[in-house]
Backbone bond lengths (Angstrom), bond angles and torsions (degrees), N, CA, C in turn:
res aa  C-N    CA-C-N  psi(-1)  N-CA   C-N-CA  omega(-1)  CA-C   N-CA-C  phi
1 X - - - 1.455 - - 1.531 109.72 -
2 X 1.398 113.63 132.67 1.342 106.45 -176.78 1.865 115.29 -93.51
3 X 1.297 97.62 168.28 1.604 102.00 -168.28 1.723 103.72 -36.63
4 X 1.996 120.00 -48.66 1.009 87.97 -160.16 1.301 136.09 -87.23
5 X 1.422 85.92 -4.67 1.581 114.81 172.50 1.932 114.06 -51.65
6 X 1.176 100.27 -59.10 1.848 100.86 168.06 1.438 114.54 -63.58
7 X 1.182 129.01 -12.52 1.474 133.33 -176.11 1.896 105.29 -98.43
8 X 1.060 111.48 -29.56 1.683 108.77 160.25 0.817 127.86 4.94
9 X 1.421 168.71 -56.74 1.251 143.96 -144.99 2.083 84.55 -176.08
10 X 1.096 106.55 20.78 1.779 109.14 -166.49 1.442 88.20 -89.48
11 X 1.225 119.78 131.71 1.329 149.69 174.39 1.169 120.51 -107.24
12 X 2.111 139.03 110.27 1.384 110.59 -168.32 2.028 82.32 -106.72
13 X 1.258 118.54 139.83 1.413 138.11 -178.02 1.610 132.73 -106.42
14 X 0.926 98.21 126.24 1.610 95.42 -162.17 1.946 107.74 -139.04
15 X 1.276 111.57 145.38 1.021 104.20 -173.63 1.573 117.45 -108.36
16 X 1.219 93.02 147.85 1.880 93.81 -160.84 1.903 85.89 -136.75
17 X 1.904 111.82 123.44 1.034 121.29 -179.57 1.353 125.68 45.16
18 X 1.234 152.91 -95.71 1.724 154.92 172.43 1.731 103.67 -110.90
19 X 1.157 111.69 -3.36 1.923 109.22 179.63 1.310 98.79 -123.33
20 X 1.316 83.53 159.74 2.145 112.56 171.86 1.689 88.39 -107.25
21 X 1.658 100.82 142.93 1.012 128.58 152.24 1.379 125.32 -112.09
22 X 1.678 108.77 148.43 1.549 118.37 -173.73 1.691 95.12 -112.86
23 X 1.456 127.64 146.23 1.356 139.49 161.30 1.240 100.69 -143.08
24 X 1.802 103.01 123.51 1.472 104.01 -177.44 1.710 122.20 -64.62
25 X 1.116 126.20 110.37 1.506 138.65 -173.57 1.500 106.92 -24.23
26 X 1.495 131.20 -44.32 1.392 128.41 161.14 1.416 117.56 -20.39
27 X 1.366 112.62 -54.60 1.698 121.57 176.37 1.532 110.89 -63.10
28 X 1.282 111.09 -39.41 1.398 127.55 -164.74 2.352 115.12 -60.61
29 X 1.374 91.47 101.70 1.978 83.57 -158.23 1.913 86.68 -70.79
30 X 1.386 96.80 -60.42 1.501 111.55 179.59 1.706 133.72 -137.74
31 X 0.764 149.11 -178.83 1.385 126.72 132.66 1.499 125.91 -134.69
32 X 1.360 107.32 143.68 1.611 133.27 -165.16 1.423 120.20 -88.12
33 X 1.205 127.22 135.00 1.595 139.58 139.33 1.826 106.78 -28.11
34 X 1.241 121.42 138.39 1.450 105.83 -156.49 1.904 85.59 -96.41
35 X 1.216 125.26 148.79 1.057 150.59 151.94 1.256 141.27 -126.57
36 X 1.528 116.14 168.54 1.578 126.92 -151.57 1.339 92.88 -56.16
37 X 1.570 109.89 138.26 1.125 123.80 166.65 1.656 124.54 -140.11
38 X 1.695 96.64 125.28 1.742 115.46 -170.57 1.591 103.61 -58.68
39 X 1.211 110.39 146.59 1.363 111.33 168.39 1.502 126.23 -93.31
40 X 1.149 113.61 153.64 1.513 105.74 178.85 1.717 114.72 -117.84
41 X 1.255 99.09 95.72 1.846 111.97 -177.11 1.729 108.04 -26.54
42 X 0.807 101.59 127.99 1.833 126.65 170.82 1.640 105.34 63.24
43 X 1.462 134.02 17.37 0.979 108.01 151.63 1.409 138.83 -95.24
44 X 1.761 116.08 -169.99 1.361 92.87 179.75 1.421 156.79 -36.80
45 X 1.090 135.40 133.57 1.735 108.82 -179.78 1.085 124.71 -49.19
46 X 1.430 115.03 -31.50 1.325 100.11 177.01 1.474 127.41 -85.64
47 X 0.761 110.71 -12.28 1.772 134.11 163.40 1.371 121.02 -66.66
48 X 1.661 112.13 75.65 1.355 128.05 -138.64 1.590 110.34 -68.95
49 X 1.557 114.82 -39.04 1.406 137.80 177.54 1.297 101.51 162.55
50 X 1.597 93.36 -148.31 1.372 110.35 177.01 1.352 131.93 -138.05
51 X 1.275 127.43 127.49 1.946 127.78 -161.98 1.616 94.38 -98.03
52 X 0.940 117.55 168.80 0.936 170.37 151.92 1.434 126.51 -45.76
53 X 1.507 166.75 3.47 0.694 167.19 83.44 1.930 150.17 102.20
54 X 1.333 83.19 -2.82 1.708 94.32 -164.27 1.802 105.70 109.06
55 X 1.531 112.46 1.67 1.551 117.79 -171.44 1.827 110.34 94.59
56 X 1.843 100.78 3.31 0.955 93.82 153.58 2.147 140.17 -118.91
57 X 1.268 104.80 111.95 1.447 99.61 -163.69 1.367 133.28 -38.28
58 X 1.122 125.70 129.99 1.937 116.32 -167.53 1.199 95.68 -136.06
59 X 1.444 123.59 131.54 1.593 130.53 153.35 1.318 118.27 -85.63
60 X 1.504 113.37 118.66 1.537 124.89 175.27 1.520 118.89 -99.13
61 X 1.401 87.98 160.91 2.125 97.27 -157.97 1.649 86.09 -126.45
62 X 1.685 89.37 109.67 1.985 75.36 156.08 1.616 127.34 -77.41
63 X 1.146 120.06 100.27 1.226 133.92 170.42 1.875 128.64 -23.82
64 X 1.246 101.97 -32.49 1.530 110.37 154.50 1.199 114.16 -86.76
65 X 0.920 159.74 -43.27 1.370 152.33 141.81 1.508 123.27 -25.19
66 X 1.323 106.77 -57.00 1.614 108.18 160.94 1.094 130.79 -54.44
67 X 1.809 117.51 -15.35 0.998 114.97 -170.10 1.935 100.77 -116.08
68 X 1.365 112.90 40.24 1.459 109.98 -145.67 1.549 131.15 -0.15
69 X 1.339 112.25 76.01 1.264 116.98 -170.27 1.774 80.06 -111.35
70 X 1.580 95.62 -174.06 1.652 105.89 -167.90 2.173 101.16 -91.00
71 X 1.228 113.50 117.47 1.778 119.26 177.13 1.499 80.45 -22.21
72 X 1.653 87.80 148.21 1.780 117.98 146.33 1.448 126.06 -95.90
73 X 1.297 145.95 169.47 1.651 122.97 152.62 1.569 99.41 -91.56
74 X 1.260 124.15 155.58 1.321 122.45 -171.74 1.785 93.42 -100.64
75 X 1.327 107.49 158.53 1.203 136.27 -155.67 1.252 113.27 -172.51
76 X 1.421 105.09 164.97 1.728 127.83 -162.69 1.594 118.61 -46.05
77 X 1.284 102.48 -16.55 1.411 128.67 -163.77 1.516 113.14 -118.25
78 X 1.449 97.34 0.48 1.716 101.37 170.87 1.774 118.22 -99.64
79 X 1.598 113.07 141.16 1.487 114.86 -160.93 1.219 80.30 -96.58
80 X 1.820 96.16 176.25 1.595 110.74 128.43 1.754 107.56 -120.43
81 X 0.779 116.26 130.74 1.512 120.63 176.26 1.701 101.91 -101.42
82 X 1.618 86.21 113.90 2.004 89.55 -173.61 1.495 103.07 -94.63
83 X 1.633 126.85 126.14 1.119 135.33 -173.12 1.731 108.99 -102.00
84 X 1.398 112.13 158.64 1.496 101.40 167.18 1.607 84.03 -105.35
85 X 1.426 124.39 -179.81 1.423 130.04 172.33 1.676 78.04 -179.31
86 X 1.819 99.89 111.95 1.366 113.31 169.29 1.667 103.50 66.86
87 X 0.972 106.30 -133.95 1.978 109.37 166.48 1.104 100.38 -96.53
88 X 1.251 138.76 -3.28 1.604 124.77 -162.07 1.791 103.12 -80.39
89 X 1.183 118.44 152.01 1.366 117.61 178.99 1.721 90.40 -111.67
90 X 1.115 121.13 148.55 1.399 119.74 -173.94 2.164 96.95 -152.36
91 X 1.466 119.65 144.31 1.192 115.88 164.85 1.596 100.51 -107.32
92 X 1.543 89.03 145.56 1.693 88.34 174.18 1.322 114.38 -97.29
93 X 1.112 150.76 126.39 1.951 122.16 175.82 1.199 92.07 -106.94
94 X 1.808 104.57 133.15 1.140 142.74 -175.35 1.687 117.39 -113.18
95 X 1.681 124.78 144.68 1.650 103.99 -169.34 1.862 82.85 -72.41
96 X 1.205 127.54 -38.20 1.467 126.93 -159.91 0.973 129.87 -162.75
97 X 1.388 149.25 126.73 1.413 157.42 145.10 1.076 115.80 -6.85
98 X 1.196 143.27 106.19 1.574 137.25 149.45 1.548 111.82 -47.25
99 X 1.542 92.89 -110.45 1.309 115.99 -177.44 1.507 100.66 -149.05
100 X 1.656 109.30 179.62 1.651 113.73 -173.63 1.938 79.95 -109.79
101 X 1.377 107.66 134.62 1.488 120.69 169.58 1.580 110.70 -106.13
102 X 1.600 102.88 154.95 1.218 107.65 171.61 1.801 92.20 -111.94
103 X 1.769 96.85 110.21 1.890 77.08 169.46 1.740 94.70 -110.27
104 X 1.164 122.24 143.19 1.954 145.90 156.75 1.505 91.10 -32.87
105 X 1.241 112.70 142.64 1.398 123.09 143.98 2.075 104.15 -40.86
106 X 1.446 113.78 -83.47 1.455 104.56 -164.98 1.121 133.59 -39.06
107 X 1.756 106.03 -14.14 2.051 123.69 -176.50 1.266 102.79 -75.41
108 X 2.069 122.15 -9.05 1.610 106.76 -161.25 1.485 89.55 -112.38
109 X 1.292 104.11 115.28 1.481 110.04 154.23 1.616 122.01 -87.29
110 X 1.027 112.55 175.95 1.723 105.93 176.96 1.628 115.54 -113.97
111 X 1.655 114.76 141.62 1.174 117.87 -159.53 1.452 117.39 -53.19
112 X 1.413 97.16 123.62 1.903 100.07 170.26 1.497 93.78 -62.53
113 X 1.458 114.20 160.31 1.064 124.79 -149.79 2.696 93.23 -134.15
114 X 1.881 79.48 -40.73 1.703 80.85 158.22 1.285 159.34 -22.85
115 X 1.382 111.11 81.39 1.572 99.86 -167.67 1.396 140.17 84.87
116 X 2.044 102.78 -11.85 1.433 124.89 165.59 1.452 114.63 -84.27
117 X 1.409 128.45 6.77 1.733 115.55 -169.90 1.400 113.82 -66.36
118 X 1.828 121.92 -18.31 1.052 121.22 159.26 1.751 116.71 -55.70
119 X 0.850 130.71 -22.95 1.844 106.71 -159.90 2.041 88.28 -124.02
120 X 1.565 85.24 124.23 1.535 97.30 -158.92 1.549 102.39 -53.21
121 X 1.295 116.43 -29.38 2.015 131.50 -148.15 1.680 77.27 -59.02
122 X 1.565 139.22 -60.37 1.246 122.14 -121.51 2.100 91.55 -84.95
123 X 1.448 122.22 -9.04 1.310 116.34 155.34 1.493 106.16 -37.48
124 X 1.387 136.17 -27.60 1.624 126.42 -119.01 1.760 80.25 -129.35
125 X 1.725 129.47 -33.80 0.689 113.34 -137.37 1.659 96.09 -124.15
126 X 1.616 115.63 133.67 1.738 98.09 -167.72 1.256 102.87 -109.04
127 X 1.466 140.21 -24.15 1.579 115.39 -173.55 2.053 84.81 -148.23
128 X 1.205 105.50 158.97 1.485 127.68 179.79 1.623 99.37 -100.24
129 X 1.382 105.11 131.14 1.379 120.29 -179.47 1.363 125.31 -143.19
130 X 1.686 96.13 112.45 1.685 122.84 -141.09 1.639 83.15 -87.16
131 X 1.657 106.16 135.08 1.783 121.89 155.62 1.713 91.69 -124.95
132 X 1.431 91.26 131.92 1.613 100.84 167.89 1.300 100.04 33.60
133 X 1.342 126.13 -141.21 1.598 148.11 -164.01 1.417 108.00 -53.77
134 X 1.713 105.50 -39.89 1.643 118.11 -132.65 2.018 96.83 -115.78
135 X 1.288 109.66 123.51 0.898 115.06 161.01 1.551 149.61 -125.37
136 X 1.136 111.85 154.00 1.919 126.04 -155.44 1.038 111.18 -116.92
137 X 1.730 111.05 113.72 1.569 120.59 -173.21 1.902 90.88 -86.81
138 X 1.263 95.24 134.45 1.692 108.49 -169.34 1.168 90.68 -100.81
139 X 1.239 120.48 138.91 1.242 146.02 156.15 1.543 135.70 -74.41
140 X 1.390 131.17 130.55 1.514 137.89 172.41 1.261 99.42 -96.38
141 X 1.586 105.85 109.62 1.520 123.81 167.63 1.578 116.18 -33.95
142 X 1.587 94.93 -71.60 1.565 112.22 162.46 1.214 113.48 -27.16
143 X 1.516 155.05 -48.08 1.290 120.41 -159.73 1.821 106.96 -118.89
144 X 1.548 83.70 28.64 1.603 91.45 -167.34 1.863 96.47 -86.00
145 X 1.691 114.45 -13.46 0.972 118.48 -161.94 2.450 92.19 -118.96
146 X 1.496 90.58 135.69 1.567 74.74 165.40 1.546 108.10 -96.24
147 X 1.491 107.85 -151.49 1.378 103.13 173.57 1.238 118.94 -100.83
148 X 1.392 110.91 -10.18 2.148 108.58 166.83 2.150 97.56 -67.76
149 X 0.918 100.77 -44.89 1.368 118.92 -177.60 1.662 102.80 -35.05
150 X 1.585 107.72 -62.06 1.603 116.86 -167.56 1.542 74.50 -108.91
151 X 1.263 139.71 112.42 1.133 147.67 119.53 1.698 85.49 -161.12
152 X 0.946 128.39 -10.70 1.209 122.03 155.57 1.351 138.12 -93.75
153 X 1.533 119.51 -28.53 1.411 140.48 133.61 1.746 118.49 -24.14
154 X 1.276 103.09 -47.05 1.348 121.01 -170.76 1.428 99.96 -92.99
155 X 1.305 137.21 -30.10 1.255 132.69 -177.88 2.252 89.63 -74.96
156 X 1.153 124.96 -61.11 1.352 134.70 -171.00 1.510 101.69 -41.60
157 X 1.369 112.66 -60.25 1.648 111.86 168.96 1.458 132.89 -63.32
158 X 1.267 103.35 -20.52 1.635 112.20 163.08 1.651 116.15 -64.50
159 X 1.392 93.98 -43.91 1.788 103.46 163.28 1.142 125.17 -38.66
160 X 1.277 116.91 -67.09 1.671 152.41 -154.17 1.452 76.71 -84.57
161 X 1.426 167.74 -81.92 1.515 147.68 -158.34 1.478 105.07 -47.31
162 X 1.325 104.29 -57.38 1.977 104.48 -168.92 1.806 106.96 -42.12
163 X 1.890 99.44 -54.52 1.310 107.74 -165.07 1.495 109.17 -72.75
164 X 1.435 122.51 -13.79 1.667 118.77 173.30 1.329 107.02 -93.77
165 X 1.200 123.50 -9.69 1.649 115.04 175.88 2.008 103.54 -104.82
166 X 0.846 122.67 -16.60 1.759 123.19 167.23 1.886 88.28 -51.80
């Protein structure tokens, strides 16, 4: 069986304010112990800075913030979940790790769209994916980022080539 075949329907989940989130594990490079992170003058708020990496540079998005929910303080129990989206390497900071889910194709319905235009996250989020009782609004990597967002992403990785090929 090949990698993507066991990765199927695997969901890694994390909870952000009163919801669990699902991101399909495909996106998923690793996830991190949260660390110091540089800031980057005048961008978004939620666009926390940038860590550090193994010597390789990554810009992280606090994920409650992106999703205008109310800041967390970060703590022992806060990730970063580093995503690829396209080539872009992106960290997510998360208050916490769930678990990695297996949801079925038939458990994913697609996001009602009703009566949610108030709460910014469900822009972010395309189909609801039922385990047992408990359910996980899944997330599209893609629109978690705009395009000032990845034209700056893309400027950070343009970096990170010059400085790995010197």
């Amino acid at each position: 069986m090949s990698d993507m075949e066991t990765q199927k329907g695997k969901y890694v989940t994390f909870k952000s304010g009163n919801e669990y989130f699902g991101i399909k594990i495909e996106y998923v490079n690793e996830i991190i112990v949260f660390q110091e992170i540089t800031e980057i003058p005048e961008s978004e708020d939620y666009i926390k800075g940038l860590i550090n990496l193994r010597g390789k540079i990554i810009p992280v998005i606090d994920v409650r913030l992106r999703f205008k929910q109310k800041p967390f303080e970060y703590n022992d129990r806060t990730c970063i979940i580093v995503i690829t989206v396209d080539t872009n390497v992106v960290g997510l900071i998360v208050e916490k790790i769930a678990e990695v889910v297996e949801i079925q194709e038939e458990n994913i319905i697609p996001s009602p769209t009703i009566g949610h235009s108030d709460k910014a996250h469900h822009t972010f989020v395309y189909a609801i994916g039922k385990i047992g009782d408990s359910v996980k609004l899944l997330l599209d990597p893609d629109k978690l980022l705009n395009d000032n967002d990845l034209s700056l992403i893309e400027q950070i990785n343009e970096e990170n080539k010059i400085t790995n090929e010197e």
